[in-house]
C-alpha positions in Angstrom: 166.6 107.3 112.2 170.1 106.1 110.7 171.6 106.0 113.8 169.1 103.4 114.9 168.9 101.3 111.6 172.9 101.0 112.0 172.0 99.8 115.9 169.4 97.6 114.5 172.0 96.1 111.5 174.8 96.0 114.0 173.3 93.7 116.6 171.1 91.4 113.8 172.8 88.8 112.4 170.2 88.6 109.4 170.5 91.3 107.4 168.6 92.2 104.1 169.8 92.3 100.6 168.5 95.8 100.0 167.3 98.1 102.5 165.9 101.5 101.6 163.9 104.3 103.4 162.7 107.5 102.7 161.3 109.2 105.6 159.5 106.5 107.2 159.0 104.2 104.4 161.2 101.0 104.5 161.6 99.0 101.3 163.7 95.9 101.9 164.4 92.6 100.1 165.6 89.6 101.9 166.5 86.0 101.1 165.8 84.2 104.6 162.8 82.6 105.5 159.7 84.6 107.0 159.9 83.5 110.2 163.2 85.0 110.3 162.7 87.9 108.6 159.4 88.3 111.9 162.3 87.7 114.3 164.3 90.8 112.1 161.1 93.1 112.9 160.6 92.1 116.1 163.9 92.8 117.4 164.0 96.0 115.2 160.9 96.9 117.3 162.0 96.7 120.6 165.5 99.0 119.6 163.8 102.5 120.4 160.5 102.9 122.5 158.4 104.9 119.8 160.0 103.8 116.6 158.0 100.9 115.3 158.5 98.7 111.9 155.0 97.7 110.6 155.7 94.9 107.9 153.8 94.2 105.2 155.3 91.0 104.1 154.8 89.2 100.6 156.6 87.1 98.0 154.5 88.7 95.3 154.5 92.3 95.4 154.8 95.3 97.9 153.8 99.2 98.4 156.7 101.9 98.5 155.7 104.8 98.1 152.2 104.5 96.5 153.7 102.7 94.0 153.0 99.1 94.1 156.1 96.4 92.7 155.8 93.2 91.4 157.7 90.1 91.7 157.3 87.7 89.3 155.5 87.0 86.3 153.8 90.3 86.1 154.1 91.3 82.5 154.9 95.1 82.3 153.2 95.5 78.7 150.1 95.2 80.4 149.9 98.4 82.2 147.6 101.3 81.5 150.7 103.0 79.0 149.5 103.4 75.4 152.2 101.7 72.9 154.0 104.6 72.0 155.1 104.8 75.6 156.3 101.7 75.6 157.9 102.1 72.3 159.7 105.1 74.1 161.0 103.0 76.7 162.7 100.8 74.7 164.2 103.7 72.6 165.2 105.6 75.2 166.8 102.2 77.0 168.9 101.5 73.7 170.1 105.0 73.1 171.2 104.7 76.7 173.2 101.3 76.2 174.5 103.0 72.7 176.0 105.9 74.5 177.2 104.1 77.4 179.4 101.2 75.7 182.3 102.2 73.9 183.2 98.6 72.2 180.5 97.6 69.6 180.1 93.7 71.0 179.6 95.3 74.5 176.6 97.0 73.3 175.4 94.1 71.4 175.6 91.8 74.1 173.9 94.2 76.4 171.3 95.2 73.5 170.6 91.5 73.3 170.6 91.0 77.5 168.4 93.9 77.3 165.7 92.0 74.6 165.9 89.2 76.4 164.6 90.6 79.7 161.8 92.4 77.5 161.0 89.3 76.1 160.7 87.5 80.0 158.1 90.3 80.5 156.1 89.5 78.0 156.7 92.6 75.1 155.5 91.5 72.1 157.9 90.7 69.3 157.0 94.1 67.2 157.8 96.2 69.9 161.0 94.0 71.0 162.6 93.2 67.3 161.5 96.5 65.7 164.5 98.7 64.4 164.7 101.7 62.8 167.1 101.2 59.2 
């Protein structure tokens, strides 16, 4: 199967951003118009006689893996995880940038970055401000 995506790649000029497969799954991001992304497939689809690209194609979400993704202003807070879950996250995400910056104002611009982006999804402030002294 590599063999022909690197047949496919080498004789498209539009190419995705990201482009990953597991078995026969295909999970791709592009920033081209539909219409070209359709010409992509189709000329994807005429590479090998019985290997075929079925596209599901959406600017708001899409399936990989039974696991549906979201573009967007999908708030993540919303899902089925009780709070401490979510607490978890956002431990576990801060111990991570803690450990993994060696200069104190590299972690606290990336402990701020990392706010921020919970804040864009819509955590609310206790979860997002709350610190342990």
């Amino acid at each position: 199967m590599s063999a022909v995506e690197a047949e496919i790649f080498n004789e498209s000029t539009e190419k995705p951003l990201v482009w990953k497969r597991y078995i026969d799954d295909v999970f791709s991001f592009w920033n081209i118009s539909i219409e070209d992304i359709n010409g992509f497939i189709e000329q994807a689809n005429r590479q090998h006689p019985t290997i075929k690209f079925p596209a599901k194609i959406s600017d708001k979400e899409t399936t990989f893996l039974d696991t549906c993704v979201y573009k967007g202003d999908i708030s993540s807070i919303s899902s089925c995880h009780q709070t401490r879950v979510n607490k978890g996250f956002i431990k576990g995400e801060a111990l991570r940038l803690l450990r993994t910056n060696s200069l104190r104002k590299t972690f606290e611009e990336n402990i701020r970055a990392f706010r921020s982006r919970l804040h864009a999804r819509d955590y609310p402030d206790t979860l997002v401000n709350s610190e342990k002294k």
